[in-house]
C-alpha positions as CSV (number, residue, x, y, z in Angstrom):
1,X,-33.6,-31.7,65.6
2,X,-32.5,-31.5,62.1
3,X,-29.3,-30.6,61.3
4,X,-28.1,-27.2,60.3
5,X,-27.4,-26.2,57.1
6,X,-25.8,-22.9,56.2
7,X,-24.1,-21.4,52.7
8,X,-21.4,-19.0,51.9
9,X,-22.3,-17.7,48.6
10,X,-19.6,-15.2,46.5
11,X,-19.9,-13.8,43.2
12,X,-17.4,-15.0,41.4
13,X,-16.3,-10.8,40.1
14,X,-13.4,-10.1,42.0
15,X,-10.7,-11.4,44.7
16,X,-12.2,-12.4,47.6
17,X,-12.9,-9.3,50.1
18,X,-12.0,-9.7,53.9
19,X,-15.9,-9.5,54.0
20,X,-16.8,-11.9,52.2
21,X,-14.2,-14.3,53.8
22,X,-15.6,-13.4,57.4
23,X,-18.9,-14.0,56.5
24,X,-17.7,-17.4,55.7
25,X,-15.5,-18.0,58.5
26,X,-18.6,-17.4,61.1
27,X,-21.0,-19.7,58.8
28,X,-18.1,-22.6,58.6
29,X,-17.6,-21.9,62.5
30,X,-21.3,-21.8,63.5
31,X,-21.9,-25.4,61.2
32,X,-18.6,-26.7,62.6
33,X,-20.0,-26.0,66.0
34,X,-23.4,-27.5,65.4
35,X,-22.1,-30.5,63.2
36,X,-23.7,-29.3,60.3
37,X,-23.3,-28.8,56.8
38,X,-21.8,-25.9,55.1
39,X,-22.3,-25.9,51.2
40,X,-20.4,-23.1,48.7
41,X,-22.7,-21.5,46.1
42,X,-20.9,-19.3,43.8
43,X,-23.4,-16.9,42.8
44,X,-22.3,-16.2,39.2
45,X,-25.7,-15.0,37.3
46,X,-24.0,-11.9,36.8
47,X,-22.7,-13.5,33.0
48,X,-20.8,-10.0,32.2
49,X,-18.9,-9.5,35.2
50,X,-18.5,-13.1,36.2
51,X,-15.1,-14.6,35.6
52,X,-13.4,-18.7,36.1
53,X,-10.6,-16.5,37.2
54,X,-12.3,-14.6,39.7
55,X,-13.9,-18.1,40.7
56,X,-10.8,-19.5,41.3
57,X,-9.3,-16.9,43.2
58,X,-12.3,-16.7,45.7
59,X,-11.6,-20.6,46.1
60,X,-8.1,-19.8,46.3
61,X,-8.5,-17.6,49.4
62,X,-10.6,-20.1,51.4
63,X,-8.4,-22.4,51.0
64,X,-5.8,-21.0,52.1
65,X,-7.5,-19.6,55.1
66,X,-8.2,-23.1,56.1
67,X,-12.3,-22.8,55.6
68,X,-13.5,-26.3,54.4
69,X,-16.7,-26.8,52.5
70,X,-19.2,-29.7,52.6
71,X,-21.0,-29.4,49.7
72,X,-19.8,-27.8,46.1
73,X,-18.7,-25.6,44.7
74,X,-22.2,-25.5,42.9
75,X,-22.6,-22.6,40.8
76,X,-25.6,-20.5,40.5
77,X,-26.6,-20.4,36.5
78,X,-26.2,-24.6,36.4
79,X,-29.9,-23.8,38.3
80,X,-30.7,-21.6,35.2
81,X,-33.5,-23.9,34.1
82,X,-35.1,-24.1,37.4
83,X,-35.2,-20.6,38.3
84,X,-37.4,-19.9,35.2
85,X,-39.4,-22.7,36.2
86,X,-40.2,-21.3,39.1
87,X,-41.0,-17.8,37.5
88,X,-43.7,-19.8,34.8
89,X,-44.9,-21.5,37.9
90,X,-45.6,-18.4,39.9
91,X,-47.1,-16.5,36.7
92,X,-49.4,-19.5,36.5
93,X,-50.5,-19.6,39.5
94,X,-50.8,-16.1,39.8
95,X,-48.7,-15.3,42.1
96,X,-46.7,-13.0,39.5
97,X,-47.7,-11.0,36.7
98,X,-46.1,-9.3,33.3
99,X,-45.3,-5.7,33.7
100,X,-45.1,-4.0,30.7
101,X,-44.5,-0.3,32.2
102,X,-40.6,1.1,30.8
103,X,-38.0,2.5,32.5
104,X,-38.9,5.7,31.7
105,X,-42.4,5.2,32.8
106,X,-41.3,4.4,36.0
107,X,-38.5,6.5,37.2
108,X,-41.3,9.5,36.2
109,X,-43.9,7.9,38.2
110,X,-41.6,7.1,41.0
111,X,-39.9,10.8,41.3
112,X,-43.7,12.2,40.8
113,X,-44.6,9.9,44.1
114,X,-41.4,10.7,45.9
115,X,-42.4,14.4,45.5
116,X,-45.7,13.7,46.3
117,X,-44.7,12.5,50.1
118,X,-44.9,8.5,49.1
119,X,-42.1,5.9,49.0
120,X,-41.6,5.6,45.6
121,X,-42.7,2.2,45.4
122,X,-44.3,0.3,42.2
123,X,-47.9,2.0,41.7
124,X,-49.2,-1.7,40.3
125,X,-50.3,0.0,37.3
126,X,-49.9,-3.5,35.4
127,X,-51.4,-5.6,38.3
128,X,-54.8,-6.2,37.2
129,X,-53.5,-6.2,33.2
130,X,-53.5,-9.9,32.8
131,X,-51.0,-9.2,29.7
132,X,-49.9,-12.5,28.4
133,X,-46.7,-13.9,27.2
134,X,-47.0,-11.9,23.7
135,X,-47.2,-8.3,25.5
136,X,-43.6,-7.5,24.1
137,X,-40.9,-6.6,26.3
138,X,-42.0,-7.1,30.3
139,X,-40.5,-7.6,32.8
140,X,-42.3,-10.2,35.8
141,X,-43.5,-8.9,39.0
142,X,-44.0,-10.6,42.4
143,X,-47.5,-10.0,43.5
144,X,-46.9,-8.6,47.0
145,X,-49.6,-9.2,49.4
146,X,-50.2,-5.6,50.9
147,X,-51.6,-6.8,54.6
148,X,-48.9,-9.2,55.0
149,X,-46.0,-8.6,57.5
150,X,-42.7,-9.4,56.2
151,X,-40.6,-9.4,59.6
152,X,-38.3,-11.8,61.1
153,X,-36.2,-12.3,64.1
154,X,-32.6,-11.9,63.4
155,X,-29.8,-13.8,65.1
156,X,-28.1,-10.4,64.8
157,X,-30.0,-7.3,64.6
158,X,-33.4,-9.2,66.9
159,X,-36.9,-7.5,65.3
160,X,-36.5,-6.5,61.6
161,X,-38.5,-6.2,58.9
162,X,-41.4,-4.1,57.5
163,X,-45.0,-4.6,56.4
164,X,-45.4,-4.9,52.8
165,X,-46.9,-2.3,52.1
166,X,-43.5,-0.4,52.6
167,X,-41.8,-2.5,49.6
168,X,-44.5,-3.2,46.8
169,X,-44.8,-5.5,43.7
170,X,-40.5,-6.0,43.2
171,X,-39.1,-7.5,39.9
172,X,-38.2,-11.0,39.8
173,X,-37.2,-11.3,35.6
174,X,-35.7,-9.0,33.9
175,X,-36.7,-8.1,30.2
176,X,-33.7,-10.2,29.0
177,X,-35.6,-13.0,30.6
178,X,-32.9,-13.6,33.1
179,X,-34.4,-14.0,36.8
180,X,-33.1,-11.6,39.3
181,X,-31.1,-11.8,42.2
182,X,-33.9,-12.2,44.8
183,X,-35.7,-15.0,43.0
184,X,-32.2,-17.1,42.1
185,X,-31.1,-17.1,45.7
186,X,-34.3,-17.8,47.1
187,X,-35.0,-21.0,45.0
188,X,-31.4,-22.3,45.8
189,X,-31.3,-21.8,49.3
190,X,-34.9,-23.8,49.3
191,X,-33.7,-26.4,46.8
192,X,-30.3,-26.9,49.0
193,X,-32.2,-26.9,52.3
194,X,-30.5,-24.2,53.5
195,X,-31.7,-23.4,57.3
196,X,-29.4,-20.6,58.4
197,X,-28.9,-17.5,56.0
198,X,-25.9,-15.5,57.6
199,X,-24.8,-12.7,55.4
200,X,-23.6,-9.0,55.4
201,X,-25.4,-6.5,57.1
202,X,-25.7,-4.9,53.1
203,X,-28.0,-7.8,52.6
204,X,-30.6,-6.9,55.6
205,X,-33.1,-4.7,53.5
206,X,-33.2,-7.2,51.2
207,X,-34.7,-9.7,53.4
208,X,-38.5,-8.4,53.1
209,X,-39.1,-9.2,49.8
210,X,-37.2,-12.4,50.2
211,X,-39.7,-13.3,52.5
212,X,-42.5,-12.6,50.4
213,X,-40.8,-14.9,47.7
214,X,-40.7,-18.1,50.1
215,X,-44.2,-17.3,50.9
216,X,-45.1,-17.3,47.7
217,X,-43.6,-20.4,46.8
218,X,-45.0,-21.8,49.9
219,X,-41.4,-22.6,51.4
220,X,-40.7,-22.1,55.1
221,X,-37.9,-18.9,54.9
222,X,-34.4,-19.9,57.0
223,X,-33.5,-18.1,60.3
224,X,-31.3,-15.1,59.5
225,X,-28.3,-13.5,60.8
226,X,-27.0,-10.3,59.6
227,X,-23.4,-9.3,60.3
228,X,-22.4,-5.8,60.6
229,X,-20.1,-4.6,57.5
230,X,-16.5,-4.2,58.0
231,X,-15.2,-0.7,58.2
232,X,-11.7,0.9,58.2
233,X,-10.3,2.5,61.9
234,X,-11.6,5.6,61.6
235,X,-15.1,4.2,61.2
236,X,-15.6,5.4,57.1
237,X,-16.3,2.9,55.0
238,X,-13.6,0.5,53.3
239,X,-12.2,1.5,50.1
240,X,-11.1,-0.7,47.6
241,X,-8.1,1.6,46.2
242,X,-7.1,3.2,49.8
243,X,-7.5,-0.1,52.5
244,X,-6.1,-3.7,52.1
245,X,-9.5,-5.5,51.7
246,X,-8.4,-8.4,49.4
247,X,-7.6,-12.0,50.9
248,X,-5.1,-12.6,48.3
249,X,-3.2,-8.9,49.4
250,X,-3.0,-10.0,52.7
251,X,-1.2,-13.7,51.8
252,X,1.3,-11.6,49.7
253,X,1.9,-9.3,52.6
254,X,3.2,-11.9,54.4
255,X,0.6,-12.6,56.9
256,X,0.2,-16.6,58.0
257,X,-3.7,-17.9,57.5
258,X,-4.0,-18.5,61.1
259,X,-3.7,-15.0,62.5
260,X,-5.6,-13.7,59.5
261,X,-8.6,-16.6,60.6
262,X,-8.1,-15.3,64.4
263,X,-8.5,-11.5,63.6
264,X,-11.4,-12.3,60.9
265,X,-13.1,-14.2,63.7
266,X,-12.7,-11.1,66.1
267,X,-14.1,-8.4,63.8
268,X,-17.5,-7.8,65.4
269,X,-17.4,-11.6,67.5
270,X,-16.3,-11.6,71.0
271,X,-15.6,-14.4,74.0
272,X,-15.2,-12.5,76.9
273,X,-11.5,-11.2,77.1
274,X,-9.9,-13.7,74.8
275,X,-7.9,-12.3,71.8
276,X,-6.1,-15.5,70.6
277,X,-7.8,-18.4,69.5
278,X,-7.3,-21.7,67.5
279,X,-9.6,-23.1,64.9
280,X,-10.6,-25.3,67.8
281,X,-11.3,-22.4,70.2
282,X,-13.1,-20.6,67.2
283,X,-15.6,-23.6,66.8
284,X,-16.6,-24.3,70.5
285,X,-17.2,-20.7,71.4
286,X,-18.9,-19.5,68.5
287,X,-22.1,-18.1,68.2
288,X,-24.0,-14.9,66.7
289,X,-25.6,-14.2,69.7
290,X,-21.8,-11.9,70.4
291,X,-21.7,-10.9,67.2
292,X,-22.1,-6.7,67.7
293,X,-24.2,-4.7,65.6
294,X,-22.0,-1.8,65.1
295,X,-19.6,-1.8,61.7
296,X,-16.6,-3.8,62.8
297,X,-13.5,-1.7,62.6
298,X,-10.8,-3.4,60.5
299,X,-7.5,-2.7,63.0
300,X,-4.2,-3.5,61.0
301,X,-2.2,-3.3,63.9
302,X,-4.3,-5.6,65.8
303,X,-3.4,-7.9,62.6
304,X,0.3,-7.2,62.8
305,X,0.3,-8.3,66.6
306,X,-1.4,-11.5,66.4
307,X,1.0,-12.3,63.1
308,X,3.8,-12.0,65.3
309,X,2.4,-14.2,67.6
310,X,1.6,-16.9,65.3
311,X,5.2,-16.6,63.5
312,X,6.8,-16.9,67.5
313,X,4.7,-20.0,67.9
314,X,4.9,-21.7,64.9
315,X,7.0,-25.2,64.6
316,X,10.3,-24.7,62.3
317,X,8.5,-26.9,59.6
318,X,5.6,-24.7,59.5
319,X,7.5,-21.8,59.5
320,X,10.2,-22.6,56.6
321,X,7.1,-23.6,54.3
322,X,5.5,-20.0,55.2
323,X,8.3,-18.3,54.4
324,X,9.8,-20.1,52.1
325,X,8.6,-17.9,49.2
326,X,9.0,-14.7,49.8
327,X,13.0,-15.7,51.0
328,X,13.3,-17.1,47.3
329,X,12.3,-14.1,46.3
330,X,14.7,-12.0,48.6
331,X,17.4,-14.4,47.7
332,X,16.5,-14.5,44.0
333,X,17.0,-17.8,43.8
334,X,15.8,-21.5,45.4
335,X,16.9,-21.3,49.0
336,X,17.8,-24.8,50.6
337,X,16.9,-25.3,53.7
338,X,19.7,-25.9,56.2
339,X,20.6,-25.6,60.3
340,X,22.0,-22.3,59.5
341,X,18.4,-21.1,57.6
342,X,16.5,-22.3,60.5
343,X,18.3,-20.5,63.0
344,X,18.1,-17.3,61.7
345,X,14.5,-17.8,61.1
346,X,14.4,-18.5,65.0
347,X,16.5,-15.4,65.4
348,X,14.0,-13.3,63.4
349,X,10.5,-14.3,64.8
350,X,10.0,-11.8,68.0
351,X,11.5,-9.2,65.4
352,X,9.2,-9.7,62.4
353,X,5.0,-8.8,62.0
354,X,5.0,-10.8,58.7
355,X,6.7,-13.4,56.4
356,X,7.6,-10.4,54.2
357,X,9.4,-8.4,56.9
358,X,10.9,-11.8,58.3
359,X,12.6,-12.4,54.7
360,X,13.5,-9.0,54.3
361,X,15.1,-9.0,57.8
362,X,16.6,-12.3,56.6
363,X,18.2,-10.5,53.8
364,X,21.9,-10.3,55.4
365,X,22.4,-14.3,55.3
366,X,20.5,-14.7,52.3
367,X,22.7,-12.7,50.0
368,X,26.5,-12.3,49.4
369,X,25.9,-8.9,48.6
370,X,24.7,-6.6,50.9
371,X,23.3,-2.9,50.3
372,X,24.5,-0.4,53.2
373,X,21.5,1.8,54.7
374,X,22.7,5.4,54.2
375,X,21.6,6.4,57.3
376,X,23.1,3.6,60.0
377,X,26.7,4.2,58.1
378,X,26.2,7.5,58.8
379,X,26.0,6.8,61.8
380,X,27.9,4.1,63.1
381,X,30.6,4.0,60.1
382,X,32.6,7.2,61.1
383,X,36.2,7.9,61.6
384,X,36.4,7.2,65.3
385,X,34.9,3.2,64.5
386,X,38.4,2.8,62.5
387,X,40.2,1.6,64.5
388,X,38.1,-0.8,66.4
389,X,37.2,-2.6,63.0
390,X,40.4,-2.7,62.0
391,X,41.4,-3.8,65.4
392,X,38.5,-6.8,65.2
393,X,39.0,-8.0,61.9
394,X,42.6,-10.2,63.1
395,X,41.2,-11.5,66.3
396,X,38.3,-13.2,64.2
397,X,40.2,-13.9,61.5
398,X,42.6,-16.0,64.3
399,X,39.3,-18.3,65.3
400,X,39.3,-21.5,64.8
401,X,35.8,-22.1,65.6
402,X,33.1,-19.5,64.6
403,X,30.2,-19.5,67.3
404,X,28.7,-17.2,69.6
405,X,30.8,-18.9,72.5
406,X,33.9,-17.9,70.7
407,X,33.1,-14.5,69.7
408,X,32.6,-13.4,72.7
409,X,35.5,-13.4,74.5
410,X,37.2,-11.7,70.2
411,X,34.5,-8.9,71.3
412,X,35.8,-8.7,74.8
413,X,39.3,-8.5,73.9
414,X,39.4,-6.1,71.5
415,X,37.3,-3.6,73.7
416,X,40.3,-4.1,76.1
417,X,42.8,-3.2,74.4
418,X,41.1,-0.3,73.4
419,X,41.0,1.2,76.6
420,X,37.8,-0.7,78.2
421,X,36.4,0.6,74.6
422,X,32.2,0.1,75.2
423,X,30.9,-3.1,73.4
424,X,28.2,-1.0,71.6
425,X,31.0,1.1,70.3
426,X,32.3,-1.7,68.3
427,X,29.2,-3.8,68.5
428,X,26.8,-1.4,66.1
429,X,29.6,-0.4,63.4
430,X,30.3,-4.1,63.1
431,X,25.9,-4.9,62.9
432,X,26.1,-2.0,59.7
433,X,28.7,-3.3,58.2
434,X,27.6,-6.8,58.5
435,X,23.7,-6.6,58.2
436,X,23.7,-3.2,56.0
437,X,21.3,-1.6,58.9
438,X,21.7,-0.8,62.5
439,X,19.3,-3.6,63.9
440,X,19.5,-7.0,64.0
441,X,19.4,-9.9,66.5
442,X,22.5,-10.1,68.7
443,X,25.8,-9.1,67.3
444,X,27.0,-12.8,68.4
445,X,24.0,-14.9,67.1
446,X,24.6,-12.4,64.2
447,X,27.9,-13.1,63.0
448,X,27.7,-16.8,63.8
449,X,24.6,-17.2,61.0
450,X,26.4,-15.1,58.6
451,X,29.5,-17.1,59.3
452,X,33.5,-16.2,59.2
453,X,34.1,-15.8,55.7
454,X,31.6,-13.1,54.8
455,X,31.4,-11.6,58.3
456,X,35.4,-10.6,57.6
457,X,34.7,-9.6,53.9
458,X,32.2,-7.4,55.1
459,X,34.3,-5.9,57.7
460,X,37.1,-4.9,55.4
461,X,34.2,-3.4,53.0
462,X,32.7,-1.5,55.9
463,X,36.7,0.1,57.0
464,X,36.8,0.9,52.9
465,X,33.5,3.3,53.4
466,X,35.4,4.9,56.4
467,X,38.7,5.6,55.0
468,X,36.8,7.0,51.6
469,X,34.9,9.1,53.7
470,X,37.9,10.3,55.6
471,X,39.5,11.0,52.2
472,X,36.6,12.7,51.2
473,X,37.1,14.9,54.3
């Protein structure tokens, strides 16, 4: 049996969209599975909307998502030549024909067929014409044989297709002389040996006269799969300005490559029960034959869960080089990695859904400076947290060795000799006025990243807002 041979094939006009990177998760996981080859076509014919930068950032995104390619990336317009080959060769052999008929002509006779109770398809008025290469402006049409049945069986979606009647005579060059869509990725895929054609559902009504155009060129057509289209949680389709849908938006939000592959992988795929998987996992169980055929909705919080899990499990190398970026840009300034950074990292993961919230979190031992939330020294910084702050601040200030084992028994005394004073009493003024917010991981692991100098600055800042707020009345 020979071996498979799939594409992922983007146009190079934008960032890469979750769709597009799904699409080539499952063909990279189906040819991974298979031992195949996966090649990367970027489709950039489109020369006015078609961008290096765009190019780069689609490449960008794989990357970083960890999906390898075999072959390329080979772009679409270096086939420029052979693609108009192929439209000479099929005008020769008549197979195609020049349509002189404009625009105009044909939206009128289109909307006069439409009204009439027909389909609206191409009437073939230039079929028979035999106009010649000096006919003026034309565009070439693929002579569609009527009886023929242009159906396939799809890995996705089973029976599809239509008879060819339904889709008439389509346009395969445009006036401009610039093949079309439909002729450009048929020739590649043949020319790349492409046996496996898995693509967005968008892509399924385009099949038909894609067949037609292999049987023209007397090529044997790939076996197709059609994923269904990703949609936001409420089932409407996903918008560009109102839903996350960009690759590169997600990396910047803070979310780690593997639980973006693992909730890619999930959108309209199943294995059984199983909600986590490795890139391992991903490859042995893979196959189209659980991909669903209802839109896949896009759950964000499904997203935010499996980040977590991926930030709890990941090694502290993996994890300081994740976050290393966005804490430089908390810290506003090159962060060294030391014990102390590691464990509050390891303090942080069960508490953070992303690399962003994790060095936002981190905030209180990144920076000198801290910014008081309004609303936790509102209410843990009142009068009555006075005196146990001001009680504290000598009993750590007396330590000679700044660890959780040591602060615990400062804690204990204090609340002592404060009448059996409840630990969260002093604990959460003592969290504000060390963290600047009224959560954090425990008050002792707390004060031991932060460390003795700036825990007892911060103390004395946090009895200042008291007393001023008692002045104040």
């Amino acid at each position: 049996m020979s071996l498979i041979r799939t594409r992922f094939a983007p146009s190079p006009t934008g960032f890469l969209h979750i769709g597009g990177a799904r699409t080539a998760l499952f063909n990279w996981a189906l040819t991974r599975k298979q031992g195949g080859a996966f090649v990367l076509r970027v489709e950039d014919t489109d020369l006015e909307r078609s961008t290096r930068e765009s190019e780069e950032a689609v490449l960008d995104g794989l990357r970083w998502l960890g999906i390898d390619w075999d072959e390329g990336p080979l772009r679409q317009t270096d086939n420029a030549d052979r693609h108009k080959a192929v439209v000479e060769q099929l005008l020769s052999e008549g197979k195609a024909y020049r349509c002189v008929c404009t625009k105009e002509e044909l939206e009128a006779r289109r909307d006069a067929d439409i009204k009439a109770g027909g389909k609206g398809i191409y009437d073939g008025r230039c079929r028979e014409a035999a106009h010649g290469a000096d006919c003026g402006d034309h565009t070439v049409r693929l002579r569609v044989d009527a009886e023929a049945s242009l159906r396939w069986d799809d890995l996705v979606f089973g029976p599809s297709g239509q008879d060819a009647s339904e889709i008439g005579d389509g346009i395969i060059r445009r006036t401009d002389g610039t093949p079309l869509y439909h002729l450009a990725v048929v020739v590649d895929d043949i020319d790349m040996q492409i046996s496996h054609v898995i693509r967005g559902a968008d892509h399924h009504s385009n099949t038909p006269f894609q067949l037609a155009l292999y049987r023209a060129l007397g090529a044997e057509p790939p076996t197709f799969g059609h994923v269904p289209l990703i949609v936001a949680e409420s089932g409407r389709k996903l918008s560009k300005r109102k839903d996350p849908v960009s690759i590169q938006q997600f990396k910047a939000d803070g979310f780690l490559p593997d639980a973006m592959v693992n909730w890619l992988v999930r959108l309209g795929w199943s294995h059984g029960d199983q909600e986590i998987f490795s890139r391992d996992e991903i490859v042995e169980h893979f196959g189209l034959d659980h991909v669903g055929r209802a839109g896949a909705q896009a759950d964000l919080q499904k997203l935010e869960w499996l980040s977590q899990h991926y930030i709890k499990e990941a090694s502290a190398d993996a994890l300081y080089e994740a976050v290393n970026p966005f804490i430089d840009a908390v810290a506003g300034r090159n962060v060294d990695r030391d014990a102390n950074l590691d464990r509050t990292l390891d303090l942080l993961r069960e508490r953070s859904n992303t690399l962003v919230e994790m060095a936002e979190k981190a905030r209180f031992v990144l920076c000198d400076d801290i910014e008081i939330d309004a609303g936790a020294a509102k209410k843990h910084l009142r009068p009555v947290a006075l005196e146990p702050l001001e009680a504290l601040i000598p009993s750590l200030e007396a330590l000679d060795e700044w660890s959780e084992a040591s602060l615990e028994p400062a804690f204990e005394a204090t609340c002592k000799a404060l009448d059996d004073l409840k630990l969260g009493k002093l604990a959460q003024p003592v969290r504000v006025c060390v963290t600047g917010t009224g959560a954090s991981p425990g008050i002792y692991e707390t004060l031991e990243v932060v460390g003795q100098t700036r825990t007892i600055a911060r103390l004395r800042a946090g009895v200042d807002v008291i007393k001023a707020r008692i002045a104040e009345g």
